[in-house]
Each structure stands twice: as C-alpha cells, then as structure tokens.
C-alpha positions as CSV (number, residue, x, y, z in Angstrom):
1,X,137.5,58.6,17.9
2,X,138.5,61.3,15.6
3,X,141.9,63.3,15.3
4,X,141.2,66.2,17.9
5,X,140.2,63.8,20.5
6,X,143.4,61.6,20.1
7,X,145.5,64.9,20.1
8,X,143.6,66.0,23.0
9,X,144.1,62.6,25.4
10,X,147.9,62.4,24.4
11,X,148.1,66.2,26.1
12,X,146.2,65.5,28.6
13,X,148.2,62.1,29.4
14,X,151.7,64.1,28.7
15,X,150.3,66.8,31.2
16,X,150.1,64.4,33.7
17,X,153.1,62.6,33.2
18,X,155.1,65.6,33.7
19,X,152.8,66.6,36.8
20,X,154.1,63.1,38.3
21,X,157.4,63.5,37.5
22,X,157.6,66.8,38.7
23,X,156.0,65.6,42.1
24,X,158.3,62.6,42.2
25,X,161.3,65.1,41.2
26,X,160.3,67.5,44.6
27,X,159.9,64.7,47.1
28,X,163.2,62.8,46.2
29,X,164.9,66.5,46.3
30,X,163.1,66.9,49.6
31,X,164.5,63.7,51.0
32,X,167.9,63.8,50.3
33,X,167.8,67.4,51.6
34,X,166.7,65.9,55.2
35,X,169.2,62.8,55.0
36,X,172.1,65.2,54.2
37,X,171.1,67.4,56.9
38,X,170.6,64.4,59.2
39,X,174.5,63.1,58.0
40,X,176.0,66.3,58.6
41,X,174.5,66.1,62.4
42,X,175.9,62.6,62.7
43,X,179.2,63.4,61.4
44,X,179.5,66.6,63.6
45,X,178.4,64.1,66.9
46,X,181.0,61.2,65.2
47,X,183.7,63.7,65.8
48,X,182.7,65.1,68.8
49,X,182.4,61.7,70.1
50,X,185.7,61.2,68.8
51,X,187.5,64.6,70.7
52,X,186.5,63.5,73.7
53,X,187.5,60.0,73.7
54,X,190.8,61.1,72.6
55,X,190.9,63.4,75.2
56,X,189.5,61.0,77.9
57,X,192.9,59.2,77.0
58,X,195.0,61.8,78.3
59,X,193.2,62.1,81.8
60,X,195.9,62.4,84.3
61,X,198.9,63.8,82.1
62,X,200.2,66.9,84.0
63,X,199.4,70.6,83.7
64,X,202.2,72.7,82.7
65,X,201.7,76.0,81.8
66,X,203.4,77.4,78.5
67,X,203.9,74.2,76.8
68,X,204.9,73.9,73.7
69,X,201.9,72.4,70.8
70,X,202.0,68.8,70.5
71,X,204.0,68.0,73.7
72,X,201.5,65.4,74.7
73,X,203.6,64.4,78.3
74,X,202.1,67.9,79.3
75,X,199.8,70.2,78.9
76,X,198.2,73.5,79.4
77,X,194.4,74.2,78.8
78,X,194.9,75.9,75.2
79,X,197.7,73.1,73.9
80,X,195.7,70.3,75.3
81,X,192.5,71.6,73.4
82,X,194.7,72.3,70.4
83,X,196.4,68.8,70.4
84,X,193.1,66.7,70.8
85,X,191.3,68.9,68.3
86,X,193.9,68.7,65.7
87,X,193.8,64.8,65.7
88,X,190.6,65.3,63.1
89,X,191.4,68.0,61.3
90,X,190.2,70.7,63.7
91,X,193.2,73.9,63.6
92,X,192.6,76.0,67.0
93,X,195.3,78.8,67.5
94,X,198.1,78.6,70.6
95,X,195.9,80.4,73.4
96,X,192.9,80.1,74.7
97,X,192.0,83.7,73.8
98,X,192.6,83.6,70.3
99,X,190.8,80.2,70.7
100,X,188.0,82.0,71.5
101,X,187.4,83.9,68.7
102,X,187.0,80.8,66.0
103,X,184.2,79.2,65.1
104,X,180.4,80.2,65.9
105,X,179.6,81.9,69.1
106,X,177.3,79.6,71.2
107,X,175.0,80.4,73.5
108,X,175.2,78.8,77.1
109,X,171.7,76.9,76.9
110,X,172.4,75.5,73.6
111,X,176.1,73.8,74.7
112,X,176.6,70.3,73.2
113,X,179.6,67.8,73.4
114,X,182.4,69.3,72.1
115,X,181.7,73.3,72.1
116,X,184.8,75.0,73.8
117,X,183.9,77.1,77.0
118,X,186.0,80.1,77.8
119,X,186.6,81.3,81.5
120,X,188.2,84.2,83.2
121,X,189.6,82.6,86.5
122,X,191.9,85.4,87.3
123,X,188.6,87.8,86.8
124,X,190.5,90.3,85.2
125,X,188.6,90.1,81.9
126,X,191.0,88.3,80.1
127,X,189.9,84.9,79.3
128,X,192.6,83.0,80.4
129,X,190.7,79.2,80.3
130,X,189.8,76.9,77.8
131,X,187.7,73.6,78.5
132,X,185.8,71.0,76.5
133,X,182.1,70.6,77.0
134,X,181.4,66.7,76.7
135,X,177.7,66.7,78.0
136,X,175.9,65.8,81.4
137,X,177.3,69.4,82.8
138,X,180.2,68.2,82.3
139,X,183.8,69.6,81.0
140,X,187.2,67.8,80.1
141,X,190.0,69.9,80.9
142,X,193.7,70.6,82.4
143,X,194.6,72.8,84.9
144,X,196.7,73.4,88.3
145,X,199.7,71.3,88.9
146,X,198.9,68.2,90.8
147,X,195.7,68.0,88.9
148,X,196.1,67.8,85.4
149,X,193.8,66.4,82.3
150,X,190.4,65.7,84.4
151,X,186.5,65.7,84.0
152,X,185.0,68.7,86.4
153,X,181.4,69.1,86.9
154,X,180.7,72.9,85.3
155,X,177.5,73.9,87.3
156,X,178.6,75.8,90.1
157,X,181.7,75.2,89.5
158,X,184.6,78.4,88.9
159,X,184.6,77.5,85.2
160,X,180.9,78.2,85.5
161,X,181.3,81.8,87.9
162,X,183.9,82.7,85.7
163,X,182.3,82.0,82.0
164,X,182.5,84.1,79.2
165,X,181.7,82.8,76.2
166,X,181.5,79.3,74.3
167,X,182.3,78.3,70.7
168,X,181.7,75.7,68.7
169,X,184.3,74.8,66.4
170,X,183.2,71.6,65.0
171,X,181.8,71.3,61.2
C-alpha cells in the first residue's frame, strides 16, 4: 500500500466516523426532544390531577358570594378556583372575569381536566361564572346557597347554555 492510499482510507474512515456521530448526535437530540415533550404533558396532567383532588376535598363547603381569598369555610366560584389553583403555584385574579382573560383561550372540543369554563348565567354578557373542567362532561364548582362546592354534569346543563369561553391556565 503506498502513501496516497493510506491517506486516502484514513479520510475515508474519518468521513464516516463523523457521518455516525452526526447520525447518533440527531437521533439522541430527537429523543430527548419527544421525552421532554412527553414530561411536560405528564406534569401538566400531574397537576391537573392534583387541582381537582384538592378541590374534590372541598365538596360540600358553602357558597358565599363575595368572600374574601383564602377563606376556605366558604366560597364563591372565583375564590374557590383561586384558592385550589394557588395550592400549586397557579395565580388566578379575584373574579371570574379577570379569570377569564389568563392563560390560553381554549376551544370547547379541545377541553381537558383542569381548563376553567366561563358562563354568563345572568345572560347579560358579563361572565359572571367560573367552573373547573375535570373530564367525563364533567365540572367541579360552587354556586347557590344550599348547594355549595359540587360536581355538575356540563352537557345541557346552564353552565353549558350559558358558556362563553374556556382557558387553560395550567403550564
């Protein structure tokens, strides 16, 4: 073998070891792009899991409207939503209308545990009504005295007839 063959196999061979780096370098980088985006998801559905339970714990504490943030022997729609979110980190504003203008508008096929749905019961279009979407058609909410921190079913119901917009406020 003579000196321009040997210089030639050592590119060649450094050629394709770069190559296989490179390749190993882009499908490493690939993966860890997919199991970030899959964390994120499961951290997102950890906390939602999370808001609900903690809200489930509350079912049957009376409505009272106009009480004050982080009463937690009564509550109104907005405080109630406020105090559960807050418990991970989650700041919402006082009402429900100003709740409805954080986080990322969501439409109403695309709800998922946790989203915030905003009504206007009084049909006067104000929103006036925050709830907590936890899945199944399903809401976690206070309202009414006598009724209080309860589950409602949302399709059909006057949360649904009366809905305005959703956001979704988790991370």
């Amino acid at each position: 073998m003579n000196k321009n063959t040997n210089v030639n196999m050592k590119s060649r061979y450094g050629k394709l070891l770069i190559g296989a780096t490179l390749s190993l370098s882009i499908v490493l980088t690939a993966g860890t792009m997919f199991t970030n985006t899959h964390s994120a998801y499961a951290a997102s559905t950890s906390i939602s899991d999370n808001i609900i339970a903690k809200g489930k714990q509350y079912i049957g504490v009376p409505y009272r409207w106009g009480t004050k943030s982080n009463n937690t022997s009564a509550f109104d729609c907005s405080s109630f939503t406020q105090f559960v979110y807050k418990q991970y980190g989650i700041n919402l504003p006082r009402s429900s209308y100003q709740q409805s203008k954080v986080g990322s508008f969501v439409p109403r096929n695309q709800l998922q545990p946790g989203d915030l749905i905003f009504s206007d019961t009084n049909r006067d279009g104000k929103i006036n009504h925050v709830s907590i979407y936890i899945g199944n058609n399903q809401l976690l909410h206070t309202y009414r005295v006598g009724i209080g921190v309860t589950i409602s079913n949302f399709a059909g119901s006057t949360w649904d007839r009366t809905y305005v917009t959703a956001r979704r406020v988790l991370p």
